[in-house]
C-alpha positions in Angstrom: 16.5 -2.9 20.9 13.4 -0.7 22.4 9.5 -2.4 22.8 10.7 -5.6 23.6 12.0 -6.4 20.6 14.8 -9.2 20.3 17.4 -10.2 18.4 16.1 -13.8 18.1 13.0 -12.1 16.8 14.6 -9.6 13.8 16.8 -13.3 13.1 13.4 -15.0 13.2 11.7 -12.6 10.8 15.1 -12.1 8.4 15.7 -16.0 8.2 13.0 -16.5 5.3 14.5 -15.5 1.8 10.6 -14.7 1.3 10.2 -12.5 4.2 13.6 -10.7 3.4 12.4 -9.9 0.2 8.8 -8.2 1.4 10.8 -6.4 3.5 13.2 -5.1 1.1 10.4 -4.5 -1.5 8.7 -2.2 1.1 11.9 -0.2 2.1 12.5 0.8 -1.5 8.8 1.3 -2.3 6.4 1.6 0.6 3.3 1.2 0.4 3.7 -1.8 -1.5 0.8 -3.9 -3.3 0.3 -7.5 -1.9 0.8 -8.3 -5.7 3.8 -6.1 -6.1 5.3 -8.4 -3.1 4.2 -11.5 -4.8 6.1 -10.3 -7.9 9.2 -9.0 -5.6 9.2 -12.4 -4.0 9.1 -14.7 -7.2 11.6 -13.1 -8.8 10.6 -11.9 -11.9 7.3 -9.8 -12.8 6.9 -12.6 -15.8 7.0 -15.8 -13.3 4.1 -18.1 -14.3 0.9 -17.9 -12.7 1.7 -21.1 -10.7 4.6 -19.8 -9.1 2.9 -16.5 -8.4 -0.1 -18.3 -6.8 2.2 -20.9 -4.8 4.3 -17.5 -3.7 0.7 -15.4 -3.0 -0.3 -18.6 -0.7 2.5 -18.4 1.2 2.5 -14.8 2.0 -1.0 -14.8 2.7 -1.0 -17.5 4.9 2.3 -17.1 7.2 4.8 -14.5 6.1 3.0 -11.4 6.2 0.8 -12.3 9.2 4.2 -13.4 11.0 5.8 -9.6 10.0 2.5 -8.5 11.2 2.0 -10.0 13.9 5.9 -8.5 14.8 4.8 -5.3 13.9 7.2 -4.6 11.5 4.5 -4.2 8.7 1.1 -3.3 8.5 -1.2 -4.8 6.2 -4.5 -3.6 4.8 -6.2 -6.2 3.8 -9.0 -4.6 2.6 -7.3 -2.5 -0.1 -4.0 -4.9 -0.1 -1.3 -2.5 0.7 1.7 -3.3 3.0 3.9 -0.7 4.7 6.4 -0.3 7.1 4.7 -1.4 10.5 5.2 0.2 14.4 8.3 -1.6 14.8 9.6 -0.7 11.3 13.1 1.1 12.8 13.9 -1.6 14.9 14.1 -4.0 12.1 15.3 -1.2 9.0 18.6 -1.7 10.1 19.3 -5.0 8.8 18.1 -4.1 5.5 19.4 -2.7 3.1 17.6 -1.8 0.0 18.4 -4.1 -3.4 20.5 -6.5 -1.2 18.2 -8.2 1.2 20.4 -8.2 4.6 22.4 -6.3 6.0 26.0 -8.7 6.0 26.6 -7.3 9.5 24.3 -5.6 11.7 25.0 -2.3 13.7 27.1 -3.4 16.6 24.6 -0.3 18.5 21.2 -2.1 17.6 22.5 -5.7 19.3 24.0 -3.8 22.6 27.5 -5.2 22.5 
C-alpha cells in the first residue's frame, strides 16, 4: 500500500459497522450528504429521530473525523458533503458497493 498507508490502518477504519457503511454509501453515491450517511448508517430513511440523532452524534464526533483524518474522505463541513478523500484507492478495494467489505481482500493490495 502507497503513502504510508497500512493494513492495521484500512482494518482500523473497516472495523466499525458505522464507518463501513459511510464508506459504502459514498462509493455508490459520492458526494454524499452528512444526512444521507446518517440515513445510510441507521438503516432505514424512516428510523426515528432518536436513532438518527444518536447515529449523527457519532459520525460527527469520531467516525468521519477518524476517515478524515485517514484521508480516505473529505468532508465539507460547511455545505455537509462527504466524498472519497486522497487516500480513497487505497482503501476502495475492500469495499464493495451494497455489501460493506470486501470478504477477502486483494492478495496485491496486502503485498503477500
Amino acid at each position: 500500500m502507497g503513502n504510508g498507508t497500512s493494513v492495521d490502518q484500512v482494518m482500523e477504519a473497516l472495523q466499525n459497522g458505522h464507518r463501513r457503511r459511510v464508506l459504502t454509501a459514498i462509493q455508490e453515491d459520492a458526494p454524499l450528504s452528512v444526512a444521507d450517511a446518517t440515513r445510510s448508517v441507521a438503516g432505514d430513511s424512516d428510523c426515528g429521530e432518536g436513532r438518527a440523532a444518536s447515529v449523527r452524534v457519532m459520525l460527527h464526533h469520531a467516525h468521519l473525523p477518524k476517515l478524515e483524518a485517514m484521508d480516505y474522505i473529505c468532508w465539507d463541513r460547511e455545505d455537509g458533503t462527504i466524498s472519497e478523500g486522497p487516500a480513497w484507492n487505497e482503501i476502495a478495494p475492500f469495499v464493495q458497493q451494497g455489501d460493506g467489505i470486501a470478504s477477502e481482500p486483494p492478495v496485491d493490495l496486502l503485498g503477500e
